[in-house]
N, C-alpha and C positions, 0 to 999 in steps of 0.2 A: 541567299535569302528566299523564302517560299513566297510562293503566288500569291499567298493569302495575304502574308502583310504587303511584297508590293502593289498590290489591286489596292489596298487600305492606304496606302501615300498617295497613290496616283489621285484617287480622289479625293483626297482633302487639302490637296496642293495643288494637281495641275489638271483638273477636268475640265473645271470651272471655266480656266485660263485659255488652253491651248486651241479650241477650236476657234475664238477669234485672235487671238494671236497669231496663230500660222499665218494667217492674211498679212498681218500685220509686219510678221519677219519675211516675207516671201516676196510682197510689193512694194517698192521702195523708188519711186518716180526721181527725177533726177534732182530736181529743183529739192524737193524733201531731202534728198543726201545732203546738200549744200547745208541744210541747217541743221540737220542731226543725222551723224554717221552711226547708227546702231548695230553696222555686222562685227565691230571690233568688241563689242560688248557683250555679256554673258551673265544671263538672269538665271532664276530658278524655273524658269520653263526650259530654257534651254537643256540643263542637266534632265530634266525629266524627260525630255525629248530623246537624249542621248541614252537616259538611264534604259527608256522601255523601248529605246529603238527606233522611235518613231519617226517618220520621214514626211514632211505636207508635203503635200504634193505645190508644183508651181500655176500659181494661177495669175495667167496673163493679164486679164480685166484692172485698170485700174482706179481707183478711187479716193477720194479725201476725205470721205466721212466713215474713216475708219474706228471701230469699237474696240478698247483696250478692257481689260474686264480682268479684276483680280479679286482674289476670295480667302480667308485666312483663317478657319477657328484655332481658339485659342486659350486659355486661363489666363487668367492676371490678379491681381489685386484693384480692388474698386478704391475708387477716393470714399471718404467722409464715415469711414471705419467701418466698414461691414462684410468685411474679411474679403474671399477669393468668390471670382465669378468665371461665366464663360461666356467668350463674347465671341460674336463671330461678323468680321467687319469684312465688309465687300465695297469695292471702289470701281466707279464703271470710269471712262472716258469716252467721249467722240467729239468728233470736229464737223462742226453744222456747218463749217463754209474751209475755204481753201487754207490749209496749213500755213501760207506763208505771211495770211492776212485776217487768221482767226485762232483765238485761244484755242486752249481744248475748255470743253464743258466737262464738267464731272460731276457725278451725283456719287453721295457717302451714305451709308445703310449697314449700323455695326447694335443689333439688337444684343442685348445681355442679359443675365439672368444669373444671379448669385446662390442659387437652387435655393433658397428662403423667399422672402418677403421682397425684394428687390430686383425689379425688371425693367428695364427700359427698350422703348422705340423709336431712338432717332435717326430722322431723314434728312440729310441737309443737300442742298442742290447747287450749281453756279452754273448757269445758261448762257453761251456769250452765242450770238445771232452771225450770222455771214456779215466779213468784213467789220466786228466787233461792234456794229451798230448802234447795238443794244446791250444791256447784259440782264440778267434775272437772277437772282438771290432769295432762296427761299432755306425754311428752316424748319420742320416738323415734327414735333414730339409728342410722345405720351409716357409719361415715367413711372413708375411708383416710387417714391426714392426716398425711403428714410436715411437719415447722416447725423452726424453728431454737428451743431452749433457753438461758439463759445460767443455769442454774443455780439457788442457795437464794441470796435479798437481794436487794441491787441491783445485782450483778455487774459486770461492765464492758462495753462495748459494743461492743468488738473480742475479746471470747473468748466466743464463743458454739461451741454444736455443732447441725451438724443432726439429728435424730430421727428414723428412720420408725418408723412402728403402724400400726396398724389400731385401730377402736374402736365397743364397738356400748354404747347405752344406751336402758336402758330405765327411766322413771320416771312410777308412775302415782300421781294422790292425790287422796282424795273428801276434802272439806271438809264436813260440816251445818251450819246456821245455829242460830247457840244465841242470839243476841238482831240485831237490824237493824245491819248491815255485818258482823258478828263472825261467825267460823266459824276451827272447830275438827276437825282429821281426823287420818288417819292416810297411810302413802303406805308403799311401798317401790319401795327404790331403786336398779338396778342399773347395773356398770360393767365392762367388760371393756376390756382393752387388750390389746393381742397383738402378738406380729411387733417386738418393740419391740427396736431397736439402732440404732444410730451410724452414720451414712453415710458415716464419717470411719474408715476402718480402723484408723487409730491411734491413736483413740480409745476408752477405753472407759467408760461411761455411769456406772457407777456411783463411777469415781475423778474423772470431770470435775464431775459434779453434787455431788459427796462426801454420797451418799446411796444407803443399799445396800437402799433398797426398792423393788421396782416401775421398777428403773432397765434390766433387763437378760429379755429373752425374754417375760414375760407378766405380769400380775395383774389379783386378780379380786376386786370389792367388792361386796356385796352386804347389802341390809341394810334396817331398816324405820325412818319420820322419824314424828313427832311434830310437828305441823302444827297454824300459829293463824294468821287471817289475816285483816286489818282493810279494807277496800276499798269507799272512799265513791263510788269514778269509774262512771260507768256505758256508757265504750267501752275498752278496751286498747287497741286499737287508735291511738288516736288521743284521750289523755285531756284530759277538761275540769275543772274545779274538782273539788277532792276530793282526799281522802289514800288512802294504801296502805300498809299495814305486812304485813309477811309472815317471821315467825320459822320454823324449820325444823333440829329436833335430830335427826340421825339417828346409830342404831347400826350397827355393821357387824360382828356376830360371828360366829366362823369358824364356827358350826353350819350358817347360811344361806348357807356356800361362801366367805365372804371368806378372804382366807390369811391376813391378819392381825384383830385384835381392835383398833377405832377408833371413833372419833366424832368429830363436826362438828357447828360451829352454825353458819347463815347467817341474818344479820336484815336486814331490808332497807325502808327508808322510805324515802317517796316525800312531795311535797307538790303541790299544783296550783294557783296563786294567780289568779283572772281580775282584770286588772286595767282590764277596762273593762265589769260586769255589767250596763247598758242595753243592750249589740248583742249579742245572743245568737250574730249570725251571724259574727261578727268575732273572729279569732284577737288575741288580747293577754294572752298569759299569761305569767308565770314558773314557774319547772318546776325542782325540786329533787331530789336524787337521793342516799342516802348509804347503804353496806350494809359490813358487818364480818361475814368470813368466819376462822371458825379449826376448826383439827384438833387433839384432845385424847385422851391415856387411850389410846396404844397410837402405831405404826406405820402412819399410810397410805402409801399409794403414793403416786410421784414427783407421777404424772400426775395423781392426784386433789386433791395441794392446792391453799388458794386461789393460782389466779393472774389476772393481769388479761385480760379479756377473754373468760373463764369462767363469770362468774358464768349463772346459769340460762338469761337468751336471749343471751348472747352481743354483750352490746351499750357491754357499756364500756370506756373508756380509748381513744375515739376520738383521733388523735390518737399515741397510745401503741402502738407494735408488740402484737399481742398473745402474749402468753407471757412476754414481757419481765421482768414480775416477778415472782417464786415463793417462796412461804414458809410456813409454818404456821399466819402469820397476815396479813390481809390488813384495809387499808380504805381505801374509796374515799367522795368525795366530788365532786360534779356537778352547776352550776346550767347555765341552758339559759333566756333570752327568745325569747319564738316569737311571730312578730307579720306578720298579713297586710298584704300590697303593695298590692293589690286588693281593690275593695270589694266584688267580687263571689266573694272566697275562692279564684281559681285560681291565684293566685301570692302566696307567702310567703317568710318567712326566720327562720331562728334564728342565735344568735349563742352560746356556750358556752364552758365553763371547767371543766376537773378538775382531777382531784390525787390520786395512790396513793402508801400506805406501805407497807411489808413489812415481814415480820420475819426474820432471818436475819442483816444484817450493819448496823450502825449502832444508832440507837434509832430504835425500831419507831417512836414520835409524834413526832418531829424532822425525821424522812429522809425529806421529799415529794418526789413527781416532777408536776409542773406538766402539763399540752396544754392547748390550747386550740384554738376555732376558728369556724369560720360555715357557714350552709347554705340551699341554696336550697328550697322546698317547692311541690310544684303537687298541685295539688288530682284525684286520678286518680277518685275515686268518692265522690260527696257525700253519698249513700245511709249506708255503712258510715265517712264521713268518713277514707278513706284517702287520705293523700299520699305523694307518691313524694319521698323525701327525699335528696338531695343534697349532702353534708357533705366540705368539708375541714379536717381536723386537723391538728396540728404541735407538736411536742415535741425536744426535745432528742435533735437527730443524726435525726429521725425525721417525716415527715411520710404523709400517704395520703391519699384520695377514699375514701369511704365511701357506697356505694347503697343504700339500704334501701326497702319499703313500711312504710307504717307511723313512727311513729317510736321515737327512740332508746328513750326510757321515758315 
């Protein structure tokens, strides 16, 4: 191969990566062995390491606020019809207090740009403090994001409209620990939508959705949640056995600028099942997934009910267009077997099943819409256990490729 193109791998795979990595493979305290043995294991730094030769040097010093730091550009397909983009998603980790009694923190930062009209900027954070304290959850956006709409229910799959907006969010939330995994906070929550109309001249937004809020020019929601939150995993990133529940009431009353007076609940459980706990280092899980979002006690905007592929990270109804289905009330359902190819963790696969109901037209518990699908997973940084996850999904009228770091949930 020539210098030219390997210099062109090296940096868009492991530049990024390897100089806090090496730390990372090179220090390994004993107590940290006990809970995660990663010399048996073999990521894409490693190869890169191997490929160019490279050797870290050993550095005695050791530490537990270690930074894991991984970097990915990429093409994909965008949800909400607006063909192919490039996205370049970056996942940091570090551990604010001792490994054996602190999550990792990670901050998410995957800017895109579909070289037209569509770009986005988001930030999403999870802060967990020495000894799990505290934890901080923040969420940061600026989008431009026009997508196709079909409306309130399950509408039909040839009368949709396209949308433009713009959209900036802002949501931050401290949790404290009021006994071991359980934490309790507060958050507020913001949403702005603007520039909002029909790229369809003939159309107009609020007779095609037959919904006369938030349908036409702007709205603004703004407001403070009510936050409890159960959480036995100790990576997000990339979760091992252990549960998650996470409940979230928010107000929106026009004091704090919302145009309208509303409220939402979103509850969201997770399961993590290891079904082979003698190989610590061997992926074999099943992975459950199920969350009921609804808007109650007033007028939200169009854009802010539930819809699929909405929910907080943006990670559901693979498979399923996103925005496809909109309503007041929303639930979804999602199992997911994840199981290594290799015995040394750098090739794996998932295999997956959902299912969304809505409320708006049919019976809300009756009217599921099915996806399904498989995925390939390699092992990008064994340090913070990030894989680069490769997913095709398929639904009714409806198929895509999904790239993500990290995974689904």
């Amino acid at each position: 191969m020539k210098l030219g193109y390997r210099l062109i791998i090296y940096i868009l795979l492991f530049s990024p990566a390897i100089s806090v990595a090496q730390n990372a493979n090179t220090i390994i305290p004993p107590k940290e062995q006990e809970l995660k043995d990663t010399a048996r294991q073999t990521d894409l730094i490693d190869i890169g390491k191997a490929f160019f030769k490279i050797k870290p040097k050993r550095i005695e010093a050791r530490s537990d606020k270690r930074v894991t730091f991984s970097f990915l550009p990429f093409g994909t397909n965008v949800p909400g019809g607006t063909g192919r983009a490039l996205v370049t998603s970056t996942t940091a980790g570090i551990y604010f207090g001792p490994r054996s009694t602190t999550n990792i923190s990670t901050a998410s930062f995957a800017p895109y740009w579909n070289l037209g009209a569509r770009f986005g900027l988001p930030l999403r954070t999870s802060i967990w403090l020495p000894e799990n304290t505290w934890t901080i959850q923040g969420d940061t956006r600026f989008l431009v994001y026009p997508q196709f709409t079909w409306g309130l229910g399950n509408g039909q799959d040839d009368r949709r409209s396209f949308v433009n907006y713009k959209y900036i969010r802002f949501y931050q939330t401290a949790l404290k620990r009021i006994k071991p995994y359980l934490y309790a906070g507060l958050g507020y929550n913001l949403d702005y939508h603007f520039n909002i109309n029909s790229d369809e001249p003939n159309i107009e937004l609020p007779e095609f959705t037959n919904y006369a809020y938030g349908t036409d020019g702007n709205s603004f929601a703004s407001g403070l949640s009510l936050n409890l939150l159960y959480d036995t995993r100790n990576n997000a990133i990339n979760p091992l056995p252990g549960a998650y529940f996470n409940a979230v009431y928010r107000i929106n009353p026009t004091f704090l600028g919302s145009n309208q007076d509303w409220r939402s609940l979103y509850l969201d459980a997770r399961k993590y099942v290891y079904m082979n706990p003698n190989k610590k280092n061997q992926q074999n899980t099943l992975a459950f997934w199920s969350y009921f979002w609804t808007v109650f006690e007033g007028n939200a905007p169009y854009l802010d009910l539930p819809s699929i592929g909405w929910d907080p990270n943006n990670r559901s109804g693979r498979g399923i267009d996103q925005n496809r289905y909109r309503g007041k009330s929303l639930m979804y359902l999602e199992s997911e077997y994840r199981r290594d190819i290799t015995n040394n963790g750098l090739l794996g696969f998932v295999v997956f099943a959902n299912a969304t109901t809505v409320s708006g037209s049919g019976n809300f518990l009756t009217s599921w819409h099915p996806a399904a699908g498989t995925g390939l997973r390699i092992k990008f940084n064994k340090a913070s256990n990030t894989n680069i996850g490769i997913d095709y999904g398929v639904s009714k009228g409806f198929s895509s490729i999904f790239l993500n770091l990290g995974e689904a949930f």
